[in-house]
N, C-alpha and C positions, 0 to 999 in steps of 0.2 A: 504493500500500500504506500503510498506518494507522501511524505508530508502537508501536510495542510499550510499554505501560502499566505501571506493576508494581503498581499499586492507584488503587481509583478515592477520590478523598476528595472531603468534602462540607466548605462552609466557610461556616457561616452568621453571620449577621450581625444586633444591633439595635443600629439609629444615630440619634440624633435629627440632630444638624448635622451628620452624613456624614464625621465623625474616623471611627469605626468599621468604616465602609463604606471609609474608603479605605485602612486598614490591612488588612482582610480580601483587598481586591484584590491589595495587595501580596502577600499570603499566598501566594494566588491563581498570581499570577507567579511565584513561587518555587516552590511546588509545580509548575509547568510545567517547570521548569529541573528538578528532579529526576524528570522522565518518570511523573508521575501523571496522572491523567486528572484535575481539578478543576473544580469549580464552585462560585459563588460567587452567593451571593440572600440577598437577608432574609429572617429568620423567616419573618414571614406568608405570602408568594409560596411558601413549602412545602409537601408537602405531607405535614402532621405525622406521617400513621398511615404514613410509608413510613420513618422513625425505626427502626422494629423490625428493618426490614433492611439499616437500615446499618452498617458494618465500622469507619469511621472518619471522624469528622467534628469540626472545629475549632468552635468557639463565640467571638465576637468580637463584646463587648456594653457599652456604656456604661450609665450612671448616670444619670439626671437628676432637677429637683428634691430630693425628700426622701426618694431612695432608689428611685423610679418607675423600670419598666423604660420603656424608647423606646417610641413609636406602634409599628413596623413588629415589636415584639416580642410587642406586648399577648396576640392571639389563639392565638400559640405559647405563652407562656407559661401561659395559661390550662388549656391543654389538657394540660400536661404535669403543672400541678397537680390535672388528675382525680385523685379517690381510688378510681376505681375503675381504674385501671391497675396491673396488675401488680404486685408488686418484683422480678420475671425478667425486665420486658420489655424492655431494653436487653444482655440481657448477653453479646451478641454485637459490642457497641460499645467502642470503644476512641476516646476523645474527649481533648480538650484544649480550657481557657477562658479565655482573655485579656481581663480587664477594663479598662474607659479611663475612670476617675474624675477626683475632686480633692477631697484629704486635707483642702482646707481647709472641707469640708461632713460632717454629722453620721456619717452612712452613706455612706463612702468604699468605692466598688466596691460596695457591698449588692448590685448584681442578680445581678454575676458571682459573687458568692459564693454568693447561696442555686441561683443555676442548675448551678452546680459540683454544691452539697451533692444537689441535688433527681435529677442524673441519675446520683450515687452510691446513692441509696437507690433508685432503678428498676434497680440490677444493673449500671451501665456503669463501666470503668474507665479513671480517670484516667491518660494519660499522664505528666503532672507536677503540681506543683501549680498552684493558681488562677495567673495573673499578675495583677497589680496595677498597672498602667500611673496614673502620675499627673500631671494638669498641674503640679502646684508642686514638680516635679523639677528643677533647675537647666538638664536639657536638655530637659524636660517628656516626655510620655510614651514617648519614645525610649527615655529615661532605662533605664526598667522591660524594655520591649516588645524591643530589643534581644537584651538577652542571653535572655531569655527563650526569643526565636525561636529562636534559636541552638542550645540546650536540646532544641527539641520536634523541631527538623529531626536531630540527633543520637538521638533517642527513635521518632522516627518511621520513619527509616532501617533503626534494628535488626529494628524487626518487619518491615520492609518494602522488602529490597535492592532496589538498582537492576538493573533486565532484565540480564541478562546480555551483556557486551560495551557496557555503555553508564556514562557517566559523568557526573558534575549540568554541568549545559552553563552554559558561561560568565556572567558576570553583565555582559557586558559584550555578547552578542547581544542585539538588539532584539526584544521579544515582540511577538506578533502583537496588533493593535488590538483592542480589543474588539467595534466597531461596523465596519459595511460600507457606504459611503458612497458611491451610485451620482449620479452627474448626470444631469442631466432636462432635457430641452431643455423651454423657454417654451412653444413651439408645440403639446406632447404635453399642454399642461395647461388647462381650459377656468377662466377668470378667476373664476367662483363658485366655486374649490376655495380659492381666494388669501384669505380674509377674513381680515379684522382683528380678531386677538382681543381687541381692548380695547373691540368695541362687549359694547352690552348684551345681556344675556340676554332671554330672554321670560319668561315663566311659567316655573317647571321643576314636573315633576311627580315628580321625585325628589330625596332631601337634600344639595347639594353637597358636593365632595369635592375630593381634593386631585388626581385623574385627569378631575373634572367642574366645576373652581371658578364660582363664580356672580359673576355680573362687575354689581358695585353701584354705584348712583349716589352719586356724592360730592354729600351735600347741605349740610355744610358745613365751614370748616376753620379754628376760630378760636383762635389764641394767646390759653393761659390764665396765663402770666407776662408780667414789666413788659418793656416793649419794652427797658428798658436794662440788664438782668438778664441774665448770661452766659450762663442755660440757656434754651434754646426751648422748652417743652413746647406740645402743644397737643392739645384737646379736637376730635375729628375724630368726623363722623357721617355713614353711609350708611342707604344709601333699600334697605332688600328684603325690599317689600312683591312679592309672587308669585315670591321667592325657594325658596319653602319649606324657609325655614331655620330651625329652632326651637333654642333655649338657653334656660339658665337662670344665674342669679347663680353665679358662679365659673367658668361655660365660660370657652371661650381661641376668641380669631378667630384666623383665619389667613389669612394676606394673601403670596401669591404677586408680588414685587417684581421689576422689570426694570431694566436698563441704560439709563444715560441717552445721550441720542441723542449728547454729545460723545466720550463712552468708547468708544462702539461706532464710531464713523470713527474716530477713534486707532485702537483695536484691528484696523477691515480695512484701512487703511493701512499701520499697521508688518508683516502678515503677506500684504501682497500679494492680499487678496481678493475677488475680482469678488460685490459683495454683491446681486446680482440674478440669480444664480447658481441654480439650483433644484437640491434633492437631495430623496433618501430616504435613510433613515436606519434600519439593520436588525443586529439583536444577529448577531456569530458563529458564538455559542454557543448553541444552544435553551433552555439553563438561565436564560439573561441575560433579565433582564424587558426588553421593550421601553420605551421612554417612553413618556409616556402623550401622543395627540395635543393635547393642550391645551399642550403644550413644542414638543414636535416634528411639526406636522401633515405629513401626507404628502399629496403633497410640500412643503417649505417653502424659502426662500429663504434662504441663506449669511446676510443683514440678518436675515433672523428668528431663527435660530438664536443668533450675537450679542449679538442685543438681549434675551431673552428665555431664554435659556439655559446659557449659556458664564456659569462666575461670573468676569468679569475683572476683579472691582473687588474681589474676597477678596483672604486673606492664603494662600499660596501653602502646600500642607503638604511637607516632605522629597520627597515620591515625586514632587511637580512637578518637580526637578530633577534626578531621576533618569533621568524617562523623557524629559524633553526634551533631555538627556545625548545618548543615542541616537544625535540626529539632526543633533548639534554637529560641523562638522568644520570649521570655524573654532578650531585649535590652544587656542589664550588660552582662549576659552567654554567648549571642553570641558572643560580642566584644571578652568574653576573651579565647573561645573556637578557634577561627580565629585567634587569636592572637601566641595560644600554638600550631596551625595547620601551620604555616607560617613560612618560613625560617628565620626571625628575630627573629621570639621567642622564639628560641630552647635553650639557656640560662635562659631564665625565665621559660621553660617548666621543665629542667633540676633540675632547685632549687626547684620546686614545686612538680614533681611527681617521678623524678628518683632516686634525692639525699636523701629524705628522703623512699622511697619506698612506696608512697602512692597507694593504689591496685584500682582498677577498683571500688568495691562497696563503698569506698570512695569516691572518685573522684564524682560518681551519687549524693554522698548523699550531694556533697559540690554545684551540679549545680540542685537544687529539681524543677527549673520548666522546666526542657527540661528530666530528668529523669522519671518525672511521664506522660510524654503524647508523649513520643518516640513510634514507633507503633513495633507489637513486630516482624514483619516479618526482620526489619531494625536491627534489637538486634542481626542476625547471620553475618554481615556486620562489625557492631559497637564492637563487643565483641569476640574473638577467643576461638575455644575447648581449655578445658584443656589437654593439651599433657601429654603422659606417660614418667615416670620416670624410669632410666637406672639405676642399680644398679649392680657392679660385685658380682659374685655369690663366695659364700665363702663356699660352702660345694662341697663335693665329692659323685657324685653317687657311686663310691666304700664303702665308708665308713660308706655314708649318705643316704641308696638305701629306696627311697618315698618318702624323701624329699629335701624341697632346702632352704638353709640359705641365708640370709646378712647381712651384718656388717654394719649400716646407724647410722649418727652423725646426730640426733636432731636439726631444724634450726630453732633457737630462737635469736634475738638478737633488741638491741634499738634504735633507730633515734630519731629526736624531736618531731615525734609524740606520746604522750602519750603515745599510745595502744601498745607492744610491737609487731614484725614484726616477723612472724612465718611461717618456709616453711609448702606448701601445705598439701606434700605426706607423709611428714615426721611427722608432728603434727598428721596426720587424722590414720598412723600406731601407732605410741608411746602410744595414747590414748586407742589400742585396748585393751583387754582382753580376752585372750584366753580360759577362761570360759565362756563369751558368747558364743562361736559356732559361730564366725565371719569369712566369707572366704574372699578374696581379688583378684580382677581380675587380672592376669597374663599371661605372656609370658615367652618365651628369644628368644635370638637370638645368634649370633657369635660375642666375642669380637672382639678387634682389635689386642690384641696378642696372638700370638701362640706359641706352644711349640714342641722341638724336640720331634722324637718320637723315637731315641735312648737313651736308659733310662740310659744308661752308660755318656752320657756328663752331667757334674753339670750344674749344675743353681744355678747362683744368682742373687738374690731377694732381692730390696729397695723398703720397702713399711712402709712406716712412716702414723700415724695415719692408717686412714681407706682403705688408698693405701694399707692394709697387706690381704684386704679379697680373690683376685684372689690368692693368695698366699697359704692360710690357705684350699683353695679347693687342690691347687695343691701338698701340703707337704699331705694333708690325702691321698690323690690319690697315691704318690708315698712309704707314709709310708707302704700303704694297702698293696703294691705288692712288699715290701722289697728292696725299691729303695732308695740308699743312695745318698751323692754328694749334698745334699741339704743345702745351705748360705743363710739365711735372716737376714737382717740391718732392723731392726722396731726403730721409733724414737716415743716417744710422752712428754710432759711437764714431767711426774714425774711417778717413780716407783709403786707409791703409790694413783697417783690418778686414772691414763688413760694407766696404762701397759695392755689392753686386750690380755685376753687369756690367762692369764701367765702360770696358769697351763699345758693347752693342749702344749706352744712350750717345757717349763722342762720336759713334759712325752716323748717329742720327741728328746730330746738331751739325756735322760737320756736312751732310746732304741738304740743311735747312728741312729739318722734318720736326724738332724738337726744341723747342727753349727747356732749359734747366735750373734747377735753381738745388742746391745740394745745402744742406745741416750736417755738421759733424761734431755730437755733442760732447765728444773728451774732447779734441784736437785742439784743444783753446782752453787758459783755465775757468772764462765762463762759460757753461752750459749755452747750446745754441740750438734749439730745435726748427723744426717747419712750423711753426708759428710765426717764430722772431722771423722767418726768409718772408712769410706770407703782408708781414706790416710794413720789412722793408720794401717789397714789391706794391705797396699800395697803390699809387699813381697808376701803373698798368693793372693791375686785375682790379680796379675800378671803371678805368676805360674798356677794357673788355667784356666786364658782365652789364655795364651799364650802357654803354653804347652798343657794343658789339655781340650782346645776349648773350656772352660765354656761359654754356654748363661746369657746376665745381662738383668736382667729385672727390670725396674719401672715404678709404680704406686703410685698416689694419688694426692695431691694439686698442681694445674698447676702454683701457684705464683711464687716463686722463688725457691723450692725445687729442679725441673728439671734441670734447669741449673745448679743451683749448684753440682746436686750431678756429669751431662755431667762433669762440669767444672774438680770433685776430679778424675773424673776416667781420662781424658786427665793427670792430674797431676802424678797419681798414672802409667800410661805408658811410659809417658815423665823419669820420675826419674829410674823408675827398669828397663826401655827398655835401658834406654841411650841414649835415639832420643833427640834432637830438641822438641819445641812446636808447629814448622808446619806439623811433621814431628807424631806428637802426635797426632796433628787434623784429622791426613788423617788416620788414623790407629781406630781412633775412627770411623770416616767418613765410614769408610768401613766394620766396623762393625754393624752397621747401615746399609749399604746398605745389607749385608748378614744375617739380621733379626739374628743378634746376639746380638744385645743391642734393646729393645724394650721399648716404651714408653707408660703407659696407664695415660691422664693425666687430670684433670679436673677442673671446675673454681665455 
């Protein structure tokens, strides 16, 4: 017999790095404890026009860029802004929207706000207001998301009692797994099902994706800083030609990253796993999207899974230790698994896993008796995919026709853990060698800026560090087709150690294709950024966005570079215009709304 339900809810979700998604699941779990029938999917995997007949559904949507809703939100959201939809078509809905930003960017929460305002004006009512979840909370989006929840499960309840005779079940019973995890004897599987997804593709006759990625030859991978210079960056290029992959100046690659072979035997050593092991791998729930088999092929092997899936080299969110809680009966682990799973602990969680960046296959190897007898259907629950890495594309199919570059800075750096703390996607690229014949899973998609397609208005371009790559596609693209008007401000520490590319922009000033304007903030003992270059060029990029309509475009480190440089252009308007400083803001303000100043910006 079924349990008895008291309302079915729906809990959608848009996540770019999967904070969102894995707040919604929580959701998810909790709605289970108070005897709701739930389901849990992003946006897009919806199916939008069934919206009309729903009673009650959660919203669970991050920020990204400059205010951009997520990939897996784009197509929901599109359709929700039809104007030819209703204003009665939701007002059968009774919804709630929990935003996951970070106040220290322009449009803090922007999506979850206008997604709030937008499914007010189609007739649905808010159970509470927007949440506001933000990383630069002291306990970061806990902070907000907490009591929030708190809030909605007391809102949620009044409309919608528990069945009768039933009460919200313990938070201390273990929920059912998401996925069903059967094993497969060797012998049932003929060895052409077993391939290796890091060989190459053939031809594709359709546009890779992030469920079909196109597996590119590395043709070459060369450091474009001084070998004695503390940052790595390097200028990295693939071969896909009968890819059929087309872009333009400002797409984003996306590059599907794996486990390196040391992490992944740590990993099936500290949890006991026979990595030759074959499974399938199949959702619960019918609502649950499956993987897509280019993660998870059926059948795949316990090592595949591992290597290629499980992110055990992340930084572990609250719910990892929640649900690994569970299955803790080693006294000590559990206390202090419940401890770091609890809204008190999140300071002590803080000091332990976040501050120092301790990754997931630490963390196991620091709790060994709940690590090694975790059962492994629970391990898709307890541990989240490793998500693909966005990177702006830095070549030009004019220039660059079969293949595609990027410009990626090396992420190595120290905590008070011994072991030095090294990004994913970036260690597991730097290390290739383009003499072994290594390809690498890929995509792209659409950045977030665009460009005129009048080739007669200038552009200018602030891209300090590796903000100069969407740039360096777009100077080949216009150099190609003898398109002048082209200003780039590049900033980095020193002439001499991290000036990338110097050659290619002097062959470009020396054709008349590029003005330059360079920052080197050691080489001098004051500090001197793309700012200070942007006020001393006032006079000209006032005469060019004012008379001559120039588009400004920046890119790269979302810490304080953004601001600052908003701050020199308001400066640099304010002085040569002769306005006011309010009068500066609005002039910028509206530049900005007319996708004449564009932001691409990252953390």
């Amino acid at each position: 017999m079924e349990e008895e339900i008291s309302q079915r809810l729906r809990i959608l979700y848009g996540s770019q790095t999967g904070t969102s998604q894995d707040v919604a699941e929580r959701l998810g779990r909790e709605a289970g404890r108070r005897h709701f029938g739930a389901s849990v999917m992003p946006m897009d995997k919806y199916v939008m026009t069934d919206l009309i007949k729903e009673t009650l559904v959660i919203f669970v949507v991050s920020t990204t860029g400059q205010g951009d809703e997520p990939d897996n939100m784009r197509k929901f959201w599109r359709f929700l802004l039809r104007r030819d939809l209703p204003k009665d078509s939701l007002t059968e809905l009774n919804f709630a929207v929990l935003g996951l930003g970070d106040s220290s960017y322009p449009k803090f929460n922007y999506v979850a706000k206008r997604l709030n305002r937008r499914l007010i004006q189609l007739g649905g009512r808010g159970l509470q207001p927007v949440g506001l979840a933000d990383d630069q909370h002291e306990l970061g989006p806990d902070g907000a998301t907490d009591p929030w929840v708190k809030t909605l499960w007391e809102k949620v309840l009044s409309l919608y009692p528990l069945p009768p005779g039933k009460e919200i079940i313990s938070s201390t019973q273990i929920p059912p797994p998401k996925y069903r995890v059967t094993m497969v004897p060797s012998s049932d599987v003929p060895r052409s099902n077993l391939n290796d997804p890091s060989q190459h593709n053939g031809a594709s006759s359709v546009a890779p994706s992030a469920e079909e990625p196109y597996h590119a030859r590395l043709l070459s991978n060369e450091r474009v800083t001084a070998t004695n210079h503390f940052q790595d960056v390097r200028l990295i290029k693939f071969d896909i030609r009968g890819s059929n992959i087309t872009y333009s100046p400002g797409d984003v690659m996306m590059i599907q990253p794996r486990n390196s072979d040391e992490s992944v035997q740590a990993f099936l050593s500290q949890l006991n796993l026979d990595p030759d092991q074959l499974v399938t791998v199949k959702p619960n729930d019918p609502d649950t999207p499956e993987p897509p088999d280019c993660l998870i092929p059926r059948p795949c092997s316990i090592r595949h899974l591992v290597t290629y899936y499980f992110d055990i080299n992340g930084i572990p969110r609250r719910s990892f230790f929640e649900l690994l809680s569970f299955h803790a009966e080693n006294e000590l682990e559990n206390e202090k698994l419940v401890e770091f799973s609890s809204a008190e602990g999140q300071q002590e969680l803080y000091d332990y896993c976040n501050r120092p960046r301790r990754t997931t296959l630490e963390i196991l190897q620091d709790f060994p008796h709940v690590s090694s007898t975790v059962p492994l259907q629970y391990l898709f629950d307890i541990i989240p995919p490793i998500t693909p890495r966005a990177f702006s594309i830095a070549s030009s199919p004019l220039s660059h026709p079969g293949e595609l570059h990027i410009l990626m800075a090396v992420v190595r750096y120290r905590t008070k853990i011994v072991k030095p703390r090294e990004g994913l996607c970036s260690n597991w690229l730097a290390n290739m060698d383009a003499k072994d014949d290594i390809s690498v899973p890929i995509w792209t998609k659409t950045g977030t800026i665009s460009f005129p397609g009048d080739p007669d208005i200038p552009l200018i371009m602030v891209g300090p560090g590796t903000g100069v790559a969407p740039f360096r596609s777009l100077i080949h693209q216009r150099s190609t087709r003898k398109v002048k008007g082209n200003i780039l401000f590049f900033g980095c520490r020193s002439r001499t150690k991290d000036f990338y590319l110097e050659d290619e922009w002097e062959m470009f000033k020396k054709n008349g294709f590029l003005e330059l304007f360079t920052a080197f903030s050691r080489d001098q003992e004051d500090k001197c950024y793309v700012q200070h270059r942007i006020e001393e060029q006032g006079g000209l990029l006032w005469e060019l966005i004012e008379q001559r309509k120039a588009w400004v475009y920046v890119a790269g480190n979302a810490k304080q570079m953004p601001t600052g440089v908003r701050d020199a252009l308001c400066s640099v308007v304010q002085l040569e215009g002769g306005i006011t400083e309010d009068a500066a803001e609005a002039y910028i303000a509206e530049l900005e709304r007319k996708k004449r100043l564009q932001m691409e910006t990252w953390s």
